[in-house]
Biopython code that builds the backbone (N, CA, C, O; Angstrom):
import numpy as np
from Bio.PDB.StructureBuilder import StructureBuilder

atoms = [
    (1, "UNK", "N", (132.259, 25.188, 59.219)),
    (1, "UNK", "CA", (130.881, 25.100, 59.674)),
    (1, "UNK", "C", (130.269, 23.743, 59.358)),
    (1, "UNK", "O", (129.175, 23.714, 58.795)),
    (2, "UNK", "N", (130.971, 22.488, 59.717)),
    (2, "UNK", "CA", (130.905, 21.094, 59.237)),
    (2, "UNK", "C", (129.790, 20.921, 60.084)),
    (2, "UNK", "O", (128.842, 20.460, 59.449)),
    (3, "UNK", "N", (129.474, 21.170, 61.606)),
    (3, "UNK", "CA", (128.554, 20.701, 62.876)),
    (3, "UNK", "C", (127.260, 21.934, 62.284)),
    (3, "UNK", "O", (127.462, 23.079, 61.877)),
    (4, "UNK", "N", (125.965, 21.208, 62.423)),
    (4, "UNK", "CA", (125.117, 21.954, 62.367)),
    (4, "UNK", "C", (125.021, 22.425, 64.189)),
    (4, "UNK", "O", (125.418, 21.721, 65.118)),
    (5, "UNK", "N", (124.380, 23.799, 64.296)),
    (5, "UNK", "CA", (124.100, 24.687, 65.005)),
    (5, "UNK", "C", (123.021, 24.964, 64.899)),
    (5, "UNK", "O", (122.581, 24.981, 63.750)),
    (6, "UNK", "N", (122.163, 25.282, 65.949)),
    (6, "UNK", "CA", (121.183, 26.732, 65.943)),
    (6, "UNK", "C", (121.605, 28.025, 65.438)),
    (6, "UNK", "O", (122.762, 28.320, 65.738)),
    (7, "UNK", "N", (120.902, 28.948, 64.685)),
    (7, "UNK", "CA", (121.368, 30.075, 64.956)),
    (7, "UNK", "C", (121.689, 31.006, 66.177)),
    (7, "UNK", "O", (122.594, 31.834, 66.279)),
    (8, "UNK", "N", (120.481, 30.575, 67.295)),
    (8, "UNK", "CA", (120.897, 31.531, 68.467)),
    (8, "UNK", "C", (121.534, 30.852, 69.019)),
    (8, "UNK", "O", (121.297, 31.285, 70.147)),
    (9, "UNK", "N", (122.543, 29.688, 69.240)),
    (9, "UNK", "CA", (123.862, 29.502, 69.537)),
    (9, "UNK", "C", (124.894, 29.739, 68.725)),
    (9, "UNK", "O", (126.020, 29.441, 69.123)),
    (10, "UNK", "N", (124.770, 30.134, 67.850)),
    (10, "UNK", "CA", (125.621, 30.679, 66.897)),
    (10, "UNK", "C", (126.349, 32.395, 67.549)),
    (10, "UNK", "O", (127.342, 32.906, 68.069)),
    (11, "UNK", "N", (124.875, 32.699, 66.991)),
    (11, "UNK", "CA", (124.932, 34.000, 67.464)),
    (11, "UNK", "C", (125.471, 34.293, 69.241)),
    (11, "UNK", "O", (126.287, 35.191, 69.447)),
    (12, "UNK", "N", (125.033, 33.616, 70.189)),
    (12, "UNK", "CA", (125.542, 33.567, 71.633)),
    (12, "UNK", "C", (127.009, 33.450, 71.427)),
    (12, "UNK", "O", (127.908, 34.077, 71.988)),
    (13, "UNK", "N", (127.085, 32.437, 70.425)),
    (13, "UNK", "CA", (129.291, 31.824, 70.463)),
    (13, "UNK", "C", (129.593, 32.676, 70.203)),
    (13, "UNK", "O", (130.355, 33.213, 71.007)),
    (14, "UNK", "N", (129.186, 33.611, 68.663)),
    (14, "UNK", "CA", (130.021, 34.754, 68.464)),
    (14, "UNK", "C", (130.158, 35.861, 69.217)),
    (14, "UNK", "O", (131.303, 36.276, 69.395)),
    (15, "UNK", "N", (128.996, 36.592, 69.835)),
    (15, "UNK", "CA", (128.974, 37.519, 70.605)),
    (15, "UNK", "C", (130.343, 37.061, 71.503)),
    (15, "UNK", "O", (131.517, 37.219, 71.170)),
    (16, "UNK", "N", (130.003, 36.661, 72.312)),
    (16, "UNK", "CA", (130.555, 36.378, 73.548)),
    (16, "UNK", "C", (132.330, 35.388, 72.545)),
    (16, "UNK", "O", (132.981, 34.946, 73.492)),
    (17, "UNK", "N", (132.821, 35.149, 71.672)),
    (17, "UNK", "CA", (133.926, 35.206, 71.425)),
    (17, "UNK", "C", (134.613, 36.986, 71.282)),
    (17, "UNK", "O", (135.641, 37.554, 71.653)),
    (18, "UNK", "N", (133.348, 37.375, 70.520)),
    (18, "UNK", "CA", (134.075, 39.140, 70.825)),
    (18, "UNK", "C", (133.702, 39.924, 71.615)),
    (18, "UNK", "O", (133.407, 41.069, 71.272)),
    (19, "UNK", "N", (133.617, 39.470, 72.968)),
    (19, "UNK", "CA", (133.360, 39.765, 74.229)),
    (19, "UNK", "C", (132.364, 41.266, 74.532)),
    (19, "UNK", "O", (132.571, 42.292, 75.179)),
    (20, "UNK", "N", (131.221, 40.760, 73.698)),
    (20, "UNK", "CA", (129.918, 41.465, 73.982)),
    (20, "UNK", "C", (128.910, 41.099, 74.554)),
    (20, "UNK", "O", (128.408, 39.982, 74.430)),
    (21, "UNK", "N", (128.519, 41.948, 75.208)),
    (21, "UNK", "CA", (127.164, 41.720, 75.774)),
    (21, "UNK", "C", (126.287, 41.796, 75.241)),
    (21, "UNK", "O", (126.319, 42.737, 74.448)),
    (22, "UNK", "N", (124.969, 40.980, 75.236)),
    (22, "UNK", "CA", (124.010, 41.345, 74.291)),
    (22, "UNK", "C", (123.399, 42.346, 74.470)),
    (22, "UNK", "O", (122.341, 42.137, 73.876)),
    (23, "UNK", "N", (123.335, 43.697, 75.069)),
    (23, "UNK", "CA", (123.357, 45.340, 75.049)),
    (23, "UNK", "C", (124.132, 45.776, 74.375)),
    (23, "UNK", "O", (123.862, 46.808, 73.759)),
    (24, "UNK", "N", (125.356, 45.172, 74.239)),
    (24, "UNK", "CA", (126.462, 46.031, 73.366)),
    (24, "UNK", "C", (125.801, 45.330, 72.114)),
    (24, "UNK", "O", (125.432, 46.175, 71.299)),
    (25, "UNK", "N", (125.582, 44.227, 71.783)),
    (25, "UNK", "CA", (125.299, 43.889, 70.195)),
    (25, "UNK", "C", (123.935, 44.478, 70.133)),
    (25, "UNK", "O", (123.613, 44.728, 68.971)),
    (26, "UNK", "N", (123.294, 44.692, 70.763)),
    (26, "UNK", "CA", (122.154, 45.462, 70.461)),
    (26, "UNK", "C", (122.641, 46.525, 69.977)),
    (26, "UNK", "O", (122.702, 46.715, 68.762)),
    (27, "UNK", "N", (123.211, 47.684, 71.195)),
    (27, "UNK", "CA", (123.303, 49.192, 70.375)),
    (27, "UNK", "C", (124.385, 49.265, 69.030)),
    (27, "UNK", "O", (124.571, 50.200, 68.251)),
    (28, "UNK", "N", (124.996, 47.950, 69.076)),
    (28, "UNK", "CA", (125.553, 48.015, 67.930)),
    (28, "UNK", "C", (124.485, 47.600, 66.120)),
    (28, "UNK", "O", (124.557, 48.113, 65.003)),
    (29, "UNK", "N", (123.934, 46.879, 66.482)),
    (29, "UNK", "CA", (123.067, 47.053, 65.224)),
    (29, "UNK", "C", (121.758, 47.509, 65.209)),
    (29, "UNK", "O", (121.014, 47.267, 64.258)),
    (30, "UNK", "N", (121.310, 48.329, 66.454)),
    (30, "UNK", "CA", (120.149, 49.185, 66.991)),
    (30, "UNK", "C", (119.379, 48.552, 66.650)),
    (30, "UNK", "O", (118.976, 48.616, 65.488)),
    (31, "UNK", "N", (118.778, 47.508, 67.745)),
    (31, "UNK", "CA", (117.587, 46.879, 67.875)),
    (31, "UNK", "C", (117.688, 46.684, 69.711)),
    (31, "UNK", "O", (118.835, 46.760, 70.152)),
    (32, "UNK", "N", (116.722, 46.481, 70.594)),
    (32, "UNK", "CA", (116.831, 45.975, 71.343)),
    (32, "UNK", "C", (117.400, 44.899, 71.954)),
    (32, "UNK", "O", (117.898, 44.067, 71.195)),
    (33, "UNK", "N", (117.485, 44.601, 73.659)),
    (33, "UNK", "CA", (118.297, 43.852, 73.532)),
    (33, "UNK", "C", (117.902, 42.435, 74.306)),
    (33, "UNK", "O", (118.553, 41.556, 74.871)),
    (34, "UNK", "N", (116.185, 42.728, 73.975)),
    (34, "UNK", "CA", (115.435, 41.289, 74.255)),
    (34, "UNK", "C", (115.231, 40.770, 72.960)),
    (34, "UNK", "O", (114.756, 39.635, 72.916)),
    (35, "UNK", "N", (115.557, 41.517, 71.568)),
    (35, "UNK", "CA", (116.124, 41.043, 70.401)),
    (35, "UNK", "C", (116.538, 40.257, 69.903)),
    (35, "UNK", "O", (116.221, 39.546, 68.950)),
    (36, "UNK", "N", (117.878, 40.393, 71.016)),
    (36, "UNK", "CA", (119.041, 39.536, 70.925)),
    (36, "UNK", "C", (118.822, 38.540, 71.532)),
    (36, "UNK", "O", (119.191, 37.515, 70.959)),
    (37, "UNK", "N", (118.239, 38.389, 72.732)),
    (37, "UNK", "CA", (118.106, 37.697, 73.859)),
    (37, "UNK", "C", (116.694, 36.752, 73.049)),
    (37, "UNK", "O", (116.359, 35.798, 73.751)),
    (38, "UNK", "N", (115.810, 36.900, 71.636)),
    (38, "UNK", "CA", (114.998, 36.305, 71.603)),
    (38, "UNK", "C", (115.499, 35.341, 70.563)),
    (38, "UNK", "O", (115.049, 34.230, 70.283)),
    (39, "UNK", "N", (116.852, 36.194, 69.879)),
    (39, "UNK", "CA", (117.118, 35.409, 68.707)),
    (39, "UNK", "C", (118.038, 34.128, 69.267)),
    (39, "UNK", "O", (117.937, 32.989, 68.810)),
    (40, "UNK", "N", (118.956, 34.520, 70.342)),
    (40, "UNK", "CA", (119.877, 33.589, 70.940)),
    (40, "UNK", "C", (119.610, 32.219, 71.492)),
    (40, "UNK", "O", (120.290, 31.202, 71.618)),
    (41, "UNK", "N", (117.777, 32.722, 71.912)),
    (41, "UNK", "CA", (116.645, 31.122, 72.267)),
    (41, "UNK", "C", (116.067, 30.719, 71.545)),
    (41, "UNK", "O", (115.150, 29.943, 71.815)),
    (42, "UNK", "N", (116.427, 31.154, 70.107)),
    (42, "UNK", "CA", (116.182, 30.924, 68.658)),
    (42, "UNK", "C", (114.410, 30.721, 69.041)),
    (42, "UNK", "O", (113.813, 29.668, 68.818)),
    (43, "UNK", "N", (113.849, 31.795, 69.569)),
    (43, "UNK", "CA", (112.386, 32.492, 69.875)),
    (43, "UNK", "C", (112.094, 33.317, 68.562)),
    (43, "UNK", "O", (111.020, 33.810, 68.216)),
    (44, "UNK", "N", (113.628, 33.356, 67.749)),
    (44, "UNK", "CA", (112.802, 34.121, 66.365)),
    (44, "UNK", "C", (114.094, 34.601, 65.205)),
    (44, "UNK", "O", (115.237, 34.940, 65.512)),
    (45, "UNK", "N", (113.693, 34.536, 64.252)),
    (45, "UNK", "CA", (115.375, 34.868, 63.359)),
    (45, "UNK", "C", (115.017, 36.772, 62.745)),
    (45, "UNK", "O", (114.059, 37.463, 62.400)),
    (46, "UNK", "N", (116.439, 36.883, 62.921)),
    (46, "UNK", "CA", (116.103, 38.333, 62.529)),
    (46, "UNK", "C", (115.956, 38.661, 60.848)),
    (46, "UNK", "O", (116.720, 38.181, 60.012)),
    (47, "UNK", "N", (114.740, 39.637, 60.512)),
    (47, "UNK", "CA", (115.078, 40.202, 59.217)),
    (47, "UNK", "C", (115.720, 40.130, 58.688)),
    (47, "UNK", "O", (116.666, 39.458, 59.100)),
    (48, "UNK", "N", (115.788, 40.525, 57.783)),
    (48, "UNK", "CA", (116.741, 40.755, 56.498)),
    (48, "UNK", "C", (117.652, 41.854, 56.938)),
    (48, "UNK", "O", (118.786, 41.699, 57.392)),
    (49, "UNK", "N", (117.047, 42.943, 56.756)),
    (49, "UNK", "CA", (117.323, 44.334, 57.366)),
    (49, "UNK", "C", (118.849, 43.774, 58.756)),
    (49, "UNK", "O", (120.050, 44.015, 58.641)),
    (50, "UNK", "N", (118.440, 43.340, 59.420)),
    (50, "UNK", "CA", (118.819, 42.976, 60.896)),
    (50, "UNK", "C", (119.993, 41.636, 60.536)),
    (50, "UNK", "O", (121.052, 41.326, 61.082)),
    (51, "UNK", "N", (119.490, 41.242, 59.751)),
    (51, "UNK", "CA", (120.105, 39.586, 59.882)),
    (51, "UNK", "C", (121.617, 40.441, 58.873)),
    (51, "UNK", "O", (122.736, 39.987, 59.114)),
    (52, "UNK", "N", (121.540, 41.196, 58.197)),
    (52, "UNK", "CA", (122.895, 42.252, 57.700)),
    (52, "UNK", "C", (123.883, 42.213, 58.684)),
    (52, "UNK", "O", (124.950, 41.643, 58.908)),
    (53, "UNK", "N", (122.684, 43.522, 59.491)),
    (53, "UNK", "CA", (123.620, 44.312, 60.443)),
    (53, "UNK", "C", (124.479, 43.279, 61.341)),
    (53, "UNK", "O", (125.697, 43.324, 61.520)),
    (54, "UNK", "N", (123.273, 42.034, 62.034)),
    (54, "UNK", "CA", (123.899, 41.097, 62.928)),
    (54, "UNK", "C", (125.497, 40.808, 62.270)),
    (54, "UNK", "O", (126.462, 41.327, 62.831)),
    (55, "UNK", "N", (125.665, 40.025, 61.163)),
    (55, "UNK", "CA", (126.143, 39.310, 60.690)),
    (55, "UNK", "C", (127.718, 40.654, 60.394)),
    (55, "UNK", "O", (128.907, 40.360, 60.520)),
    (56, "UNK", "N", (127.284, 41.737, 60.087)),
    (56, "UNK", "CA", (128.875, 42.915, 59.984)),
    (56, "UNK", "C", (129.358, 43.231, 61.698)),
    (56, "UNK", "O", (130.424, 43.658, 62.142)),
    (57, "UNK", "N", (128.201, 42.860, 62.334)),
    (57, "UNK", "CA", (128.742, 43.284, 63.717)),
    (57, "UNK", "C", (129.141, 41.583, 64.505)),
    (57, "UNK", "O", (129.453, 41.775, 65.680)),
    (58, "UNK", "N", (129.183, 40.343, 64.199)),
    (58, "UNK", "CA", (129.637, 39.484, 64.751)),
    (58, "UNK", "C", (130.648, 38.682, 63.752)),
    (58, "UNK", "O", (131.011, 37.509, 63.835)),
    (59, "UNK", "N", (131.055, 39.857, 62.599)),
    (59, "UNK", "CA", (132.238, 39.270, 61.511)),
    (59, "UNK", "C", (132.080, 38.017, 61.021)),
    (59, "UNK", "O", (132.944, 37.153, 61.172)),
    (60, "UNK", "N", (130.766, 37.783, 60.285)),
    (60, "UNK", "CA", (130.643, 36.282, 59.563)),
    (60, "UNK", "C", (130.033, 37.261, 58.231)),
    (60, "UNK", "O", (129.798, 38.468, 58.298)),
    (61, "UNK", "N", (129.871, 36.451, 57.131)),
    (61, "UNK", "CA", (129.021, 36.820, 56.412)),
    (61, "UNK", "C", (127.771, 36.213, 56.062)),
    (61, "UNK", "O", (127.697, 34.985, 56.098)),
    (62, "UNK", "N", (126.762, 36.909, 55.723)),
    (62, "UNK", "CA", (125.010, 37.005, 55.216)),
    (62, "UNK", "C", (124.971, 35.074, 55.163)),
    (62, "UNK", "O", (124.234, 34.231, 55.675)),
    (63, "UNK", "N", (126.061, 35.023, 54.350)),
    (63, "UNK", "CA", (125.667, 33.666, 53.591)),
    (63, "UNK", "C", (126.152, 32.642, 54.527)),
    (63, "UNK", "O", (125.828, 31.468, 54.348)),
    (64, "UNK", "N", (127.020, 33.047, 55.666)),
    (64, "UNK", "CA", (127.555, 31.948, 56.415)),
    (64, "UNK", "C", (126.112, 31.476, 57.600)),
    (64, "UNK", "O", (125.861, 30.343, 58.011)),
    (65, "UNK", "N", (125.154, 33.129, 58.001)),
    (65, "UNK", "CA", (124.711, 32.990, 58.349)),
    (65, "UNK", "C", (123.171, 32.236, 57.877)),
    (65, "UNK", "O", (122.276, 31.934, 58.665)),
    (66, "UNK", "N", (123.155, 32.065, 56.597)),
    (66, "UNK", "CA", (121.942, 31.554, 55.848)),
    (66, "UNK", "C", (122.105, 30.077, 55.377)),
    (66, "UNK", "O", (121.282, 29.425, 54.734)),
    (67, "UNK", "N", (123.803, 29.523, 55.996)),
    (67, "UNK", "CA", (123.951, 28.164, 55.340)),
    (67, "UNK", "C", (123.052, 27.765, 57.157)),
    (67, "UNK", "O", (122.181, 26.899, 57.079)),
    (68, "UNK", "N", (123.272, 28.313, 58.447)),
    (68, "UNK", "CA", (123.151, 27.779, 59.582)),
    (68, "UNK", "C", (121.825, 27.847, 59.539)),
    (68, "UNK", "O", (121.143, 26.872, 59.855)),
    (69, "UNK", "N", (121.162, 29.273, 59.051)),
    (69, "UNK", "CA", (119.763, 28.727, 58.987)),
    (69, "UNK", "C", (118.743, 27.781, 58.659)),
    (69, "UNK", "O", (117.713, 27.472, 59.257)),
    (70, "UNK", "N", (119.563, 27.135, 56.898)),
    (70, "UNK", "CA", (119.336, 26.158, 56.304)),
    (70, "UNK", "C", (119.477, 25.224, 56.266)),
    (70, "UNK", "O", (118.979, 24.474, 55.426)),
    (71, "UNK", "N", (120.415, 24.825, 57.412)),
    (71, "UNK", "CA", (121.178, 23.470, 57.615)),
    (71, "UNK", "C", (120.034, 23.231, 59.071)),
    (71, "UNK", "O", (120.714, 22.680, 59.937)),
    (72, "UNK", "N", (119.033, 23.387, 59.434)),
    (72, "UNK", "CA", (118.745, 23.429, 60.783)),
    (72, "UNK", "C", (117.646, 22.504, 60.727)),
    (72, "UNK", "O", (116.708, 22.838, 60.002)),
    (73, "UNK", "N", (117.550, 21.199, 61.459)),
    (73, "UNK", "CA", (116.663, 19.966, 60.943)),
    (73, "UNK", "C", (115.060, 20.144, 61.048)),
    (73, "UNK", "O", (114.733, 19.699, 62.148)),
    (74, "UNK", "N", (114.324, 20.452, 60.589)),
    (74, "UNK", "CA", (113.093, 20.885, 61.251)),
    (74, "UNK", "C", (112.201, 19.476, 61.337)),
    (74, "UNK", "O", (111.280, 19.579, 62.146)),
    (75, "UNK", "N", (112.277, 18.290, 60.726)),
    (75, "UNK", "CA", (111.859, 17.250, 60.405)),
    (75, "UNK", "C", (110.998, 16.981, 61.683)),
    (75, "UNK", "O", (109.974, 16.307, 61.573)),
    (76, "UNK", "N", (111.535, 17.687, 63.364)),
    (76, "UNK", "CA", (110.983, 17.217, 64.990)),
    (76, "UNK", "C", (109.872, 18.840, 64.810)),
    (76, "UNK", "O", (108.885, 19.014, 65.524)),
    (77, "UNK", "N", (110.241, 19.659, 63.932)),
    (77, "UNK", "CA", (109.616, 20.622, 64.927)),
    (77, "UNK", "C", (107.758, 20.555, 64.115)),
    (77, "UNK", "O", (107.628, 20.291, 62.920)),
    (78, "UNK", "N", (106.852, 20.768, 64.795)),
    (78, "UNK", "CA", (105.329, 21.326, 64.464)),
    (78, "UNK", "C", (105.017, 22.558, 63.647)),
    (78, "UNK", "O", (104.088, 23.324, 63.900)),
    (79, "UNK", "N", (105.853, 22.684, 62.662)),
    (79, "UNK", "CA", (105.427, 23.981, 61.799)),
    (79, "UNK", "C", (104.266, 24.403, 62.127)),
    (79, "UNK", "O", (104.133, 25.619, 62.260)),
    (80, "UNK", "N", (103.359, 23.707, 62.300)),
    (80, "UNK", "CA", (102.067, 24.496, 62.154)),
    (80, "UNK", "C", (101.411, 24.940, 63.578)),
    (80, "UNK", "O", (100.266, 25.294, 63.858)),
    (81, "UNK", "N", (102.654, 24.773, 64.415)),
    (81, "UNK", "CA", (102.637, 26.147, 65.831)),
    (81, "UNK", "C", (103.630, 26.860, 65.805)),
    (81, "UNK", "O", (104.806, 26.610, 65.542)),
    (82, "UNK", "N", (102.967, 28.021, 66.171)),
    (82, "UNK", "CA", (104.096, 28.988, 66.792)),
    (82, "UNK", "C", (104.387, 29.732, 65.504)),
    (82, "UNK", "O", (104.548, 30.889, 65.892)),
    (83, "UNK", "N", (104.547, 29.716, 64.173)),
    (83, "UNK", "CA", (105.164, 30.728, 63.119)),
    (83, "UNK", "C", (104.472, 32.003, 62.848)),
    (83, "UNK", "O", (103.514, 32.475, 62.237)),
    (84, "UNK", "N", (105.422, 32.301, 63.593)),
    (84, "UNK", "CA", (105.230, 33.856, 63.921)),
    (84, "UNK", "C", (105.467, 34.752, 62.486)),
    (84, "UNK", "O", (106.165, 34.222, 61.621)),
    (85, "UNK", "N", (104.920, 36.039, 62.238)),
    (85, "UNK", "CA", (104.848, 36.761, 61.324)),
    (85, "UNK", "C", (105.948, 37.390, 60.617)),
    (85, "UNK", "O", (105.845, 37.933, 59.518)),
    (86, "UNK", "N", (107.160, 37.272, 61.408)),
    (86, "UNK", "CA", (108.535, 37.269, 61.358)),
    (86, "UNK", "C", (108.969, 36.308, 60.707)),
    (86, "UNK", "O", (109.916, 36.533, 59.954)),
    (87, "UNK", "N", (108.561, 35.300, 60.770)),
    (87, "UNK", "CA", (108.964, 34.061, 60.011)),
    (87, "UNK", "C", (108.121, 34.055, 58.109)),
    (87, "UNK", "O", (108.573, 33.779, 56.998)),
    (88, "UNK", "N", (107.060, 34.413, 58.504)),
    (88, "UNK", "CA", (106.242, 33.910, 57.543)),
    (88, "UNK", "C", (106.915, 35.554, 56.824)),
    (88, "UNK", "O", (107.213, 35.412, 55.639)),
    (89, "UNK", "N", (107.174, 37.023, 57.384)),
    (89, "UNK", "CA", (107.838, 37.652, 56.103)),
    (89, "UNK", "C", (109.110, 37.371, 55.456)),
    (89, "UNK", "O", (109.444, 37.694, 54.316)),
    (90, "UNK", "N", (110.163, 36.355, 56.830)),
    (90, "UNK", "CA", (111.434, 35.951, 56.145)),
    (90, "UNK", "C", (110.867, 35.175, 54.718)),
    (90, "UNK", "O", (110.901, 35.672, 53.592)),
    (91, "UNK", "N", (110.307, 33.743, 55.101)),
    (91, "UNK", "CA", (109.722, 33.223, 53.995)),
    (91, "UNK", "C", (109.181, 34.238, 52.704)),
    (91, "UNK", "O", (109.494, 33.840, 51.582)),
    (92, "UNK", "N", (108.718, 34.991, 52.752)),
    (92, "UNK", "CA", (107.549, 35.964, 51.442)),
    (92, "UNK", "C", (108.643, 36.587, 50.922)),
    (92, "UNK", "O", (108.645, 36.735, 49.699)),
    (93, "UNK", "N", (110.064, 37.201, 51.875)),
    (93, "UNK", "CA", (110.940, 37.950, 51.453)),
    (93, "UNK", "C", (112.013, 37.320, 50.639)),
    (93, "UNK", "O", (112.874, 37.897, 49.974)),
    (94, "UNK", "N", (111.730, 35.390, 50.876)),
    (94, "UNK", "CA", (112.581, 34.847, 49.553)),
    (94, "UNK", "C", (111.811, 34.292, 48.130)),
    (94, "UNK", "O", (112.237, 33.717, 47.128)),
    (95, "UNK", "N", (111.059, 34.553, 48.366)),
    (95, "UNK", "CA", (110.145, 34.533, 47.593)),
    (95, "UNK", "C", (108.517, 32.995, 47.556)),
    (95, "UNK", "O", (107.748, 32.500, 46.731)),
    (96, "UNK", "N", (108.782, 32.901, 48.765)),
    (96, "UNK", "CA", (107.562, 32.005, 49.266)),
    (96, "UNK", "C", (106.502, 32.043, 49.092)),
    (96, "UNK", "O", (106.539, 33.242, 49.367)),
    (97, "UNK", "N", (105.109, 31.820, 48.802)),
    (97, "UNK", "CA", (104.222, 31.399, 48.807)),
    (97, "UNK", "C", (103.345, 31.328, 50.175)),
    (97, "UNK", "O", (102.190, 30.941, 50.001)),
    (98, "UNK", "N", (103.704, 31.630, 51.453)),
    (98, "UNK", "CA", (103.103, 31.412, 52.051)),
    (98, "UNK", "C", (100.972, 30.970, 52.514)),
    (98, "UNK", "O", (100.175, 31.823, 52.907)),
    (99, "UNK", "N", (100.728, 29.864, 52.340)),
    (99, "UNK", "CA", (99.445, 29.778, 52.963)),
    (99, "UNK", "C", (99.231, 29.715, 53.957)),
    (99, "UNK", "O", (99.671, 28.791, 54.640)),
    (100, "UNK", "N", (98.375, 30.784, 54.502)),
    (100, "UNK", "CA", (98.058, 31.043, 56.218)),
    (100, "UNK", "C", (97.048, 30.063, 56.224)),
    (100, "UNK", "O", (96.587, 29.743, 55.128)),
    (101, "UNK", "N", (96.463, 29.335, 57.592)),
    (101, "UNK", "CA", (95.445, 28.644, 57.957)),
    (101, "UNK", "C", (93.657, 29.321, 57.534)),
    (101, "UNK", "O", (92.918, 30.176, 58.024)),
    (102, "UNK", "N", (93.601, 28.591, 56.652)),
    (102, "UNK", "CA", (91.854, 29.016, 56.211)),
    (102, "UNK", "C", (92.124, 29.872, 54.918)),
    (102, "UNK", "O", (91.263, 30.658, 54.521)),
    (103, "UNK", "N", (93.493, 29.695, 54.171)),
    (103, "UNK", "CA", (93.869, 29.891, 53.166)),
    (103, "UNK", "C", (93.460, 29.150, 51.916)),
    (103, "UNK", "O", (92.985, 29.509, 50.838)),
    (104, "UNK", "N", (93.813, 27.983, 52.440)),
    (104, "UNK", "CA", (93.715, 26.657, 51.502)),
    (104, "UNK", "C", (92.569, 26.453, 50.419)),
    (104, "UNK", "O", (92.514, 26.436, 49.190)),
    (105, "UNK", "N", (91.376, 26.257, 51.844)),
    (105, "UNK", "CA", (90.045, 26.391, 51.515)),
    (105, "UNK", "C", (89.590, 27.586, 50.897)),
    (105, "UNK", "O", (88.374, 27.470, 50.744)),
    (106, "UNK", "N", (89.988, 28.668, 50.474)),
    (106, "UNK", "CA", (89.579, 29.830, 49.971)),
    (106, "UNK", "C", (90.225, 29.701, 48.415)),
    (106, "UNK", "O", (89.586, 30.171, 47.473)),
    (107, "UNK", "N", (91.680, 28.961, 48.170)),
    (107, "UNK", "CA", (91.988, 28.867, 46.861)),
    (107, "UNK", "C", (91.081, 27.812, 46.040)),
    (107, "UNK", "O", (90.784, 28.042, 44.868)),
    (108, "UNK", "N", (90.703, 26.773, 46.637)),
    (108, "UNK", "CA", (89.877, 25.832, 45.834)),
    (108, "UNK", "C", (88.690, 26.257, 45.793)),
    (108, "UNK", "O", (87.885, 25.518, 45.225)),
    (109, "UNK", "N", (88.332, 27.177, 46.196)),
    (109, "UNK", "CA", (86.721, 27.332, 45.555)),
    (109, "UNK", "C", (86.768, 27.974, 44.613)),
    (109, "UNK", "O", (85.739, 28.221, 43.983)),
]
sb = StructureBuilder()
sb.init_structure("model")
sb.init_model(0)
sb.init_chain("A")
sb.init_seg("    ")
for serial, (resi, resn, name, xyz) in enumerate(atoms, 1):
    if name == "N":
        sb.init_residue(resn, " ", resi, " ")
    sb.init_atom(name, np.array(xyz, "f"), 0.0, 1.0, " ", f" {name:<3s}", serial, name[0])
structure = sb.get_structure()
């Protein structure tokens, strides 16, 4: 895993090396399968819960899948659009800190 990746090309390579459809990897770790289809346009990373199941049903492990997450350059992207609530519980669920907007100003007073 020398080349950094997206995760949802990750996830697309593997599926489709073990010749699933993203319906079949859906009913295989029972989530939907615009799910799959949201994680693959890396539109969103799955749970904890989910990011398991993904990872026993496309034969990598937790941690192979958490080096691709971590290896992923964000330095271009606008954090402060688009982070969705999915994101901000991955973050809280490693033990983050998260400050929401109009947060800030409420700790300093």
């Amino acid at each position: 895993m020398g080349l950094k990746m997206s995760l949802g090309r990750f996830i697309a390579d593997r599926r489709k090396c073990l010749h699933m459809t993203q319906e079949e990897l859906a009913e295989k770790i029972n989530v939907s399968k615009s799910a799959i289809a949201k994680w693959e346009t890396n539109g969103g990373i799955p749970d904890r819960d989910n990011l398991k199941r993904l990872s026993e049903a496309i034969h990598v492990s937790v941690d192979d899948v958490y080096r691709i997450i971590n290896s992923i350059n964000y330095k271009d992207v606008d954090l402060e659009v688009n982070i969705t609530a999915e994101i901000i519980a991955l973050l809280e669920s490693y033990g983050y800190k998260v400050i929401r907007p109009g947060e800030d100003k409420k700790m300093e007073e």
